[in-house]
C-alpha positions as CSV (number, residue, x, y, z in Angstrom):
1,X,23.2,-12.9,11.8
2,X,25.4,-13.2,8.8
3,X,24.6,-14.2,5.6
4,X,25.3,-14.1,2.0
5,X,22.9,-12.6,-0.7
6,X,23.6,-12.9,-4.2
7,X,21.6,-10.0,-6.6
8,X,21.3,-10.2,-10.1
9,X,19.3,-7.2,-11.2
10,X,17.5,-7.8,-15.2
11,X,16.1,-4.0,-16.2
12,X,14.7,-6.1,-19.6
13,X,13.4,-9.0,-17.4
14,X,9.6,-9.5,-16.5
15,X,8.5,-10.9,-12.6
16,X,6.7,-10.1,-9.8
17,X,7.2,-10.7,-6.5
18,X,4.8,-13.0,-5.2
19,X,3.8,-12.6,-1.0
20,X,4.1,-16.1,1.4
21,X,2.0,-15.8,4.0
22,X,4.8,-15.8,6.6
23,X,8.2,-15.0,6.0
24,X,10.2,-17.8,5.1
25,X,12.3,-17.2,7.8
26,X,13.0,-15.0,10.4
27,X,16.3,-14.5,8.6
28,X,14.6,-13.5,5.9
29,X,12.7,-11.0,7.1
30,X,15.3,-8.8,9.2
31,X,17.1,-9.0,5.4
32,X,13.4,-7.3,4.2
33,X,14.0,-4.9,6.9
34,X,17.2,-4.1,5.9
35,X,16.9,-3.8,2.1
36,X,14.7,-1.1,2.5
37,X,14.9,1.9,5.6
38,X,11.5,3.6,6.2
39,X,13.2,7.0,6.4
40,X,11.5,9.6,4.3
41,X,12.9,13.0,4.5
42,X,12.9,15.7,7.3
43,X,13.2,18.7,5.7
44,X,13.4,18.2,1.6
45,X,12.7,15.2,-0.9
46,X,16.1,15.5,-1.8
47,X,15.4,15.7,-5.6
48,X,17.4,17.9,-7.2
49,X,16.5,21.9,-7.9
50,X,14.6,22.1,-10.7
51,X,16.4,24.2,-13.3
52,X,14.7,27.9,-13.7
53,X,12.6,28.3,-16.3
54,X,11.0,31.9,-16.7
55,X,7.2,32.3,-15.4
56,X,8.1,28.8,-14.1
57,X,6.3,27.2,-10.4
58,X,7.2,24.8,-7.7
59,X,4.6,23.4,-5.5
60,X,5.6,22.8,-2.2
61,X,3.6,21.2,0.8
62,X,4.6,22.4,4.1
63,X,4.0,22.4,7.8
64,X,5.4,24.5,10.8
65,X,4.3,24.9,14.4
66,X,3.4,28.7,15.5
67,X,2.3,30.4,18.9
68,X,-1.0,30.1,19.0
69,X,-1.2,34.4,19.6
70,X,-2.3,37.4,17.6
71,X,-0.1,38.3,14.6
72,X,1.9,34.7,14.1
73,X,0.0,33.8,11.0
74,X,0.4,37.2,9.3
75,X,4.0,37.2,10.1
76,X,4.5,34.1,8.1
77,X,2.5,34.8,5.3
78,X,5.0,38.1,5.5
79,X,7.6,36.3,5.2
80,X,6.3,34.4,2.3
81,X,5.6,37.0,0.4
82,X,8.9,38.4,0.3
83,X,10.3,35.2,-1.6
84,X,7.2,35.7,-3.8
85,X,5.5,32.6,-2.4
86,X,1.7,32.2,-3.2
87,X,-0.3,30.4,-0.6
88,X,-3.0,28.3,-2.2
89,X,-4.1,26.2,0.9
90,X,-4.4,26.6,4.7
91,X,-5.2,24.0,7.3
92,X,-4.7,24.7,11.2
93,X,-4.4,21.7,13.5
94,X,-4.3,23.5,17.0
95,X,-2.6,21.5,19.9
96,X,-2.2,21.7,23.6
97,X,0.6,24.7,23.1
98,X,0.6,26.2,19.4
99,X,-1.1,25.8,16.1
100,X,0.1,23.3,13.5
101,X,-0.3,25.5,10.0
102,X,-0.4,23.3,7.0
103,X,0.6,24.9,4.2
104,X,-0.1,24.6,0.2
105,X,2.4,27.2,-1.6
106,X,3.6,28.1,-5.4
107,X,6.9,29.3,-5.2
108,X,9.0,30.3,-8.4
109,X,10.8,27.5,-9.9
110,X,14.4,28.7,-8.5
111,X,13.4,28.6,-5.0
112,X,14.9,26.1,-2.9
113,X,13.3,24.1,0.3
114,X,15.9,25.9,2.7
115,X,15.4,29.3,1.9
116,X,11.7,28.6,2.4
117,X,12.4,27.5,6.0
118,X,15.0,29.7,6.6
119,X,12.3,32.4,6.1
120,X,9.8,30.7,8.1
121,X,11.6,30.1,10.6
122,X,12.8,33.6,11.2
123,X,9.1,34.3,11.4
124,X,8.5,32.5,14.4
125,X,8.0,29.2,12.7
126,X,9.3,26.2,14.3
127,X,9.4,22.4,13.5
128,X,9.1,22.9,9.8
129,X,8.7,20.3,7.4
130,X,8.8,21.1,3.4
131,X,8.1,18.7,0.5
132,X,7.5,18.9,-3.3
133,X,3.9,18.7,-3.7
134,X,1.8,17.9,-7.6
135,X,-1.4,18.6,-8.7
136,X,-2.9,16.1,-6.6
137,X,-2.5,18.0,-3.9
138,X,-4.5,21.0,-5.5
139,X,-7.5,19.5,-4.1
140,X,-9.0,20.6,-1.0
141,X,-8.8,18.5,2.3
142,X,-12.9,18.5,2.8
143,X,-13.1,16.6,-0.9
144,X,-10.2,14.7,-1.1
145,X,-11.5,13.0,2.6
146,X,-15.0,12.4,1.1
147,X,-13.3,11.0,-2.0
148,X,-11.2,8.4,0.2
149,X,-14.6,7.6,2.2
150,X,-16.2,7.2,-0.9
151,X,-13.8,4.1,-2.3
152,X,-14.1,2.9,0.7
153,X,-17.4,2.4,1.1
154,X,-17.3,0.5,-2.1
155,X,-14.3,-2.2,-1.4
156,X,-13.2,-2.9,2.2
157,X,-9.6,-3.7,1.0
158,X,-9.3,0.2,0.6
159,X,-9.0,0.9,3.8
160,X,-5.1,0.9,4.3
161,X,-4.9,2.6,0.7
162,X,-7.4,5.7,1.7
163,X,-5.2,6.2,5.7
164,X,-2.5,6.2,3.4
165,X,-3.6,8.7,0.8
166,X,-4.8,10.2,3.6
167,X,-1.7,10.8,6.3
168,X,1.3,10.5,3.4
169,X,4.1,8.9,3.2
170,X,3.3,6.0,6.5
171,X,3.6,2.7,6.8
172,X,0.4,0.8,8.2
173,X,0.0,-2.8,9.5
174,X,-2.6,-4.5,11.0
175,X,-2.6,-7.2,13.9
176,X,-5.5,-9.5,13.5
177,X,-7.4,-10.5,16.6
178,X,-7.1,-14.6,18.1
179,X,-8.4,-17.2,16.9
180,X,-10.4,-17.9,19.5
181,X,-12.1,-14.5,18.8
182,X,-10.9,-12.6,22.1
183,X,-10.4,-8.8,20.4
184,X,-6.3,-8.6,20.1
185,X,-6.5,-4.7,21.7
186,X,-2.8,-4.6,22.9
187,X,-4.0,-2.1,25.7
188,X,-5.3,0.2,22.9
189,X,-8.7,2.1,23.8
190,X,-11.5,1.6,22.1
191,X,-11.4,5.4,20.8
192,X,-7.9,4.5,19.7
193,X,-4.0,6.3,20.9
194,X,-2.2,8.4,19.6
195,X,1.4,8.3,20.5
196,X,3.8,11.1,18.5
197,X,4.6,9.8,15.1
198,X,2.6,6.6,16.0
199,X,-1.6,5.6,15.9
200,X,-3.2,2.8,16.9
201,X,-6.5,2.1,16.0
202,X,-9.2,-0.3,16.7
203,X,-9.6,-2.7,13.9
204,X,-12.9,-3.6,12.2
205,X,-13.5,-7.1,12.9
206,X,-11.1,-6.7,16.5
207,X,-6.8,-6.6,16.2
208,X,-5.4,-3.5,15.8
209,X,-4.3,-1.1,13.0
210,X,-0.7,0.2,13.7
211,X,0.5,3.8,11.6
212,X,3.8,5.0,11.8
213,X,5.2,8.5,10.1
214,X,8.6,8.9,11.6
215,X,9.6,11.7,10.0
216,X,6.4,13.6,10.7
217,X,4.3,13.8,14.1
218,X,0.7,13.4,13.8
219,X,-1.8,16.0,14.3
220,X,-4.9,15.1,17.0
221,X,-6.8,16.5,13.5
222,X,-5.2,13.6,11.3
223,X,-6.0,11.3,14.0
224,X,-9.6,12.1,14.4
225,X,-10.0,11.6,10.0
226,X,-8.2,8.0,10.1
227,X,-10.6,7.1,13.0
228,X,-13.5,7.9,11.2
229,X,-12.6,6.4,8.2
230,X,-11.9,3.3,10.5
231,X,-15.3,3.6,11.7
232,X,-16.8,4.1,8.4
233,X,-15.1,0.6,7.5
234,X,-16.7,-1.1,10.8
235,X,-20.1,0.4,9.7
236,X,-20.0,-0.8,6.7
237,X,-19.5,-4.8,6.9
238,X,-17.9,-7.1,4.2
239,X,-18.4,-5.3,0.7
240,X,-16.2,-6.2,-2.4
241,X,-17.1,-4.8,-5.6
242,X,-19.2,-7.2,-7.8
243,X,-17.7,-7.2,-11.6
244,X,-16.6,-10.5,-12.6
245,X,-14.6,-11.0,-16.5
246,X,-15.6,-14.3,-18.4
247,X,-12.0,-15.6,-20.6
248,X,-11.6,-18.1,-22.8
249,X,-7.9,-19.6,-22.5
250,X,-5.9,-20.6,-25.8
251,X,-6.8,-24.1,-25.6
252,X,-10.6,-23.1,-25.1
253,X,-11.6,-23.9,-21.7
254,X,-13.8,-20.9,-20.1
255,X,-13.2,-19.2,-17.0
256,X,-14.3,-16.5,-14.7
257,X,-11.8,-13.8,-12.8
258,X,-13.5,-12.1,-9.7
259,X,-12.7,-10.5,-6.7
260,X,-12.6,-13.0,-3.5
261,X,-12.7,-12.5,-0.2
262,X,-13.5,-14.7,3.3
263,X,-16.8,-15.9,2.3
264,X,-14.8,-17.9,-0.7
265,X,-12.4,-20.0,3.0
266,X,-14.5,-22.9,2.6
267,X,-14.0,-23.2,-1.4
268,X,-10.5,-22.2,-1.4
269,X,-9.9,-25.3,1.3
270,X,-11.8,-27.6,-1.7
271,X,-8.9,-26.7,-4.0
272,X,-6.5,-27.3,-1.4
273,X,-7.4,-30.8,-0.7
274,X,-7.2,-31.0,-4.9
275,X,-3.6,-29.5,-4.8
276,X,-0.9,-31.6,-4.5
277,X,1.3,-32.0,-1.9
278,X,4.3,-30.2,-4.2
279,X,2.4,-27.8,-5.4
280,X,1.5,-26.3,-2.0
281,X,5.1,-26.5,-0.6
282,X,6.2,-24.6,-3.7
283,X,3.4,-21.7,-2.7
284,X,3.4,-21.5,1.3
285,X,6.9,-22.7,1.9
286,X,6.2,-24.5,4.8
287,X,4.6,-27.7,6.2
288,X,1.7,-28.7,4.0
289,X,-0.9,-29.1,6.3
290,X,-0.5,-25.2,7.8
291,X,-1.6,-24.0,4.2
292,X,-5.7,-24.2,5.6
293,X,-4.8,-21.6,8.4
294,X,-3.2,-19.0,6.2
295,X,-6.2,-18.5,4.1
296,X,-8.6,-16.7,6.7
297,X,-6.0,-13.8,6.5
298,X,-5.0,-14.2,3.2
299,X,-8.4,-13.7,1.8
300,X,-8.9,-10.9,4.2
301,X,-9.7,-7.7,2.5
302,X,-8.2,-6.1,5.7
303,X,-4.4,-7.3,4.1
304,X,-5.3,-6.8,0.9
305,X,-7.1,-7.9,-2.5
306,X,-8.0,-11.5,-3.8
307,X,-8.9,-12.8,-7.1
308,X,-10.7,-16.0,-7.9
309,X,-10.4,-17.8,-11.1
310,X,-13.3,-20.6,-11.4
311,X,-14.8,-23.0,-13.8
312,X,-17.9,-22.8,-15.8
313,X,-18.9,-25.5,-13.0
314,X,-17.9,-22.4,-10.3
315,X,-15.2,-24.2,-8.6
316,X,-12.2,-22.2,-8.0
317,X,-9.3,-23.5,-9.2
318,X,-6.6,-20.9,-8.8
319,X,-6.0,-17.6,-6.2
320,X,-3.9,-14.5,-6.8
321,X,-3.1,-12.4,-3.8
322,X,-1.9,-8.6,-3.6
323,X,-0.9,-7.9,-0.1
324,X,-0.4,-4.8,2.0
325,X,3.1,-5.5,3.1
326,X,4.2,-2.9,5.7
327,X,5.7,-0.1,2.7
328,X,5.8,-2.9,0.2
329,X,3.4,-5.2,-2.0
330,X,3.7,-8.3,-2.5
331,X,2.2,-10.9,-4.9
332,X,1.6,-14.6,-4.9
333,X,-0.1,-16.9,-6.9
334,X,-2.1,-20.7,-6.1
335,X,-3.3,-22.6,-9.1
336,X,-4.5,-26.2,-8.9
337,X,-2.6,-29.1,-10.7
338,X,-4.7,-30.0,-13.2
339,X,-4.8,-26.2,-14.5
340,X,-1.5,-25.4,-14.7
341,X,0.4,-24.7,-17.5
342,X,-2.7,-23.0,-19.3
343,X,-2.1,-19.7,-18.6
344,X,-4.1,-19.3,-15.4
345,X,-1.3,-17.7,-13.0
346,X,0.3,-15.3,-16.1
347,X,-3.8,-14.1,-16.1
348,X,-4.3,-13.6,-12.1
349,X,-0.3,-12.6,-12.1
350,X,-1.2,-9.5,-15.0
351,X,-4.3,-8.5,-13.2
352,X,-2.7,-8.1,-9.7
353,X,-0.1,-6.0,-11.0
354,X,-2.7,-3.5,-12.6
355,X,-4.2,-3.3,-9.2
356,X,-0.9,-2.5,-7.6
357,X,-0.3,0.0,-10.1
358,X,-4.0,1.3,-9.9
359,X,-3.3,1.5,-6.1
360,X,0.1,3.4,-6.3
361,X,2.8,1.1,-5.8
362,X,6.1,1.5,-7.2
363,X,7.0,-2.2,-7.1
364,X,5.7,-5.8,-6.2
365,X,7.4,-8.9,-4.8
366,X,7.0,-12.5,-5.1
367,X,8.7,-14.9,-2.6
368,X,9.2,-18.7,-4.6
369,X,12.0,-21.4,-5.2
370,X,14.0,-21.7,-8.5
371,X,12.3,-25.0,-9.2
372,X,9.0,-22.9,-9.5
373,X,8.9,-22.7,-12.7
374,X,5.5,-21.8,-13.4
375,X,5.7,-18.8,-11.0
376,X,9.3,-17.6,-12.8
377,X,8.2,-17.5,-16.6
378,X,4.8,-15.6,-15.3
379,X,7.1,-13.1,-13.8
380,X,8.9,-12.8,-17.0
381,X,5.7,-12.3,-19.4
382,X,4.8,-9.1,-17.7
383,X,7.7,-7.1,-19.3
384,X,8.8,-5.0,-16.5
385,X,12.7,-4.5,-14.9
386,X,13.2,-7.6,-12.5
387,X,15.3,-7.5,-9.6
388,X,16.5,-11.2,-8.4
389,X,18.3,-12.1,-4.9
390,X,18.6,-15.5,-3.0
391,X,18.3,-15.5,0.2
392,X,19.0,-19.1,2.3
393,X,17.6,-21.2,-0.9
394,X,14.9,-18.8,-1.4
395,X,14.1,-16.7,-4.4
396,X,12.8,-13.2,-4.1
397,X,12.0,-11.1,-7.3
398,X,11.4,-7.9,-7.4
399,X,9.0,-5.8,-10.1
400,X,9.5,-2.2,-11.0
401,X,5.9,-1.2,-11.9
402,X,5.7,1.6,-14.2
403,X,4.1,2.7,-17.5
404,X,4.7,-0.4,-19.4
405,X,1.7,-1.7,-17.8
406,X,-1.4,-0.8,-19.4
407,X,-3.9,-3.1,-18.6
408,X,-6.4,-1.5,-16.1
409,X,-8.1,-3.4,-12.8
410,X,-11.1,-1.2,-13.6
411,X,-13.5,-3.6,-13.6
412,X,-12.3,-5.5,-10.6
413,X,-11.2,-2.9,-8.8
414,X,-14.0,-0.8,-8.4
415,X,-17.4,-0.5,-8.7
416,X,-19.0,-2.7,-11.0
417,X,-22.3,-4.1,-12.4
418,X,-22.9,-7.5,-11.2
């Protein structure tokens, strides 16, 4: 298909893509696919060599496959040595034929990726894959797993952040089951498959949970962790952490910002039916009377995380959702008529992107129409570097989150007093 696609980018600009529920067209998403490859790196980051610095370190994370016979590990760590490479971490994840060593090293700051596989390699190594690694990845496997178990025990919509944290650089997406409430497997076991650089696992409430890592097979040991976090997930049920913020808006009216989730379908519907025709065009870009369906996923903690604002009264009146999109976020926001223009969305907006920066995400999307507005001068008030392309009569703006925004999702995001 051809088609045009005008960019403006705005580094002093402020918006933030917000999600539809389904692309707005198919054209549109094959442009998504396009705009950004998942292709992360075989064998370096590709960042530059750092400039030596005396009594200078790299980190490096690194993973080669060995015979799976006496003397293969010493003859690595040999070889190691002789570029003065410390190794501060070991894990083995034995296969069929061979052993998978994952590596942890300190190397000095002049080293360079390929003489570190070059070395490897002529010690028997094979397969090797080196990145730059930071402090983060000082911590041991054992506790950094028991750490992503514990967040998500707390909050269900952690689950695709913790497999992620977990397996690296992947992209994850989940296949809810029918309607009708027949599980949609695909074929896949209930114990899961594991296919190469691909996973498929069973999903909590049925569907299935899809994880790709091109550039990095899986390990039956990274397999068995995301299933048990999976698991853990099932176990545990619908859980959303509890803190709720009370706000007064300029022109006085109280409200209440909390985390929402499935339970809230049957209010959320109730501010549909008070939303004007308009107003849900401008948000679902579609027929008006599909919005109802989209919600069940939308408020899904499966696809990400939902905030509620409601009256003093308790009826909701406006919806913010961050969604797991594949290797992107995106953002979109609902408010009802009679409360727009009072600074509802710019609230919900600011809040979602501190949870997209509290979850690690280098940038947000919003997908909206140049007669929105509303949506356009809430992406504006966030102060962040704005990126703006049409695409068949359809805006899509683009955030670049970084340290500009300071406001933390603490208190919605995790665990929290009632």
């Amino acid at each position: 298909m051809t088609r045009e696609v005008t960019q403006v980018t705005h580094p002093d600009a402020d918006c933030r893509p917000a999600p539809s529920w389904r692309r707005v067209t198919a054209g549109f998403h094959a442009w998504r696919t396009r705009r950004q490859e998942h292709a992360p790196p075989t064998s370096d980051t590709g960042s530059p060599a750092p400039e030596p610095v005396p009594g200078a370190n790299t980190l490096w994370r690194m993973r080669t496959t060995v015979q799976d016979e006496p003397g293969s590990l010493a003859a690595l760590c040999g070889a190691l040595a002789g570029l003065r490479v410390d190794i501060l971490s070991l894990q083995t994840h034995p296969l069929a034929a061979g052993t998978v060593d994952e590596f942890l090293l300190r190397g000095p700051a002049g080293l360079s990726a390929s003489e570190v596989t070059t070395a490897v390699e002529s010690a028997g190594g094979t397969d090797t894959w080196i990145e730059r690694a930071d402090a983060h990845d000082l911590v041991d496997a054992p506790t950094r797993v028991l750490g992503l178990a514990a967040r998500t025990a707390v909050d269900a919509a952690e689950l695709p952040l913790a497999l992620r944290q977990l397996l690296g650089r992947c992209t994850i997406r989940s296949r809810p089951a029918p309607a009708g409430g027949s599980p949609a497997t695909g074929g896949v076991p209930v114990e899961g498959a594991l296919d190469d650089t691909v996973m498929r696992l069973r999903g909590p409430e049925g569907g299935v949970i899809t994880v790709e890592r091109p550039y990095l097979p899986f390990t039956p040991t990274e397999f068995a962790r995301a299933r048990a976090l999976v698991e853990l997930d099932a176990r545990l049920g619908p859980r959303l952490p509890h803190g709720r913020d009370v706000l007064t808006l300029a022109e006085g009216s109280d409200i209440s910002v909390r985390r929402a989730d499935t339970r809230d379908l049957e209010a959320a519907r109730a501010m549909h039916e008070r939303c004007s025709a308009r107003t849900l065009r401008l948000r679902y870009h579609g027929p008006v009377g599909d919005a109802d369906r989209y919600l069940n996923h939308l408020l899904s903690p499966r696809y990400g995380r939902t905030l509620a604002v409601q009256t003093a009264s308790g009826r909701i009146v406006g919806l913010g959702h961050l969604l797991w999109d594949g290797d992107e976020t995106e953002v979109a926001l609902l408010v009802e008529d009679t409360w727009q223009r009072r600074g509802v969305g710019a609230e919900l907006l600011s809040r979602l992107v501190a949870m997209a920066v509290e979850a690690g995400c280098s940038s947000v999307y919003a997908v909206t129409q140049a007669s929105n507005t509303g949506m356009v001068a809430a992406m504006r008030g966030l102060g962040l570097p704005l990126d703006y392309q049409v695409e068949e009569g359809t805006l899509v703006i683009t955030a670049r989150l970084g340290e500009t925004v300071v406001t933390s999702a603490e208190e919605l995001g995790s665990t929290a007093a009632p």
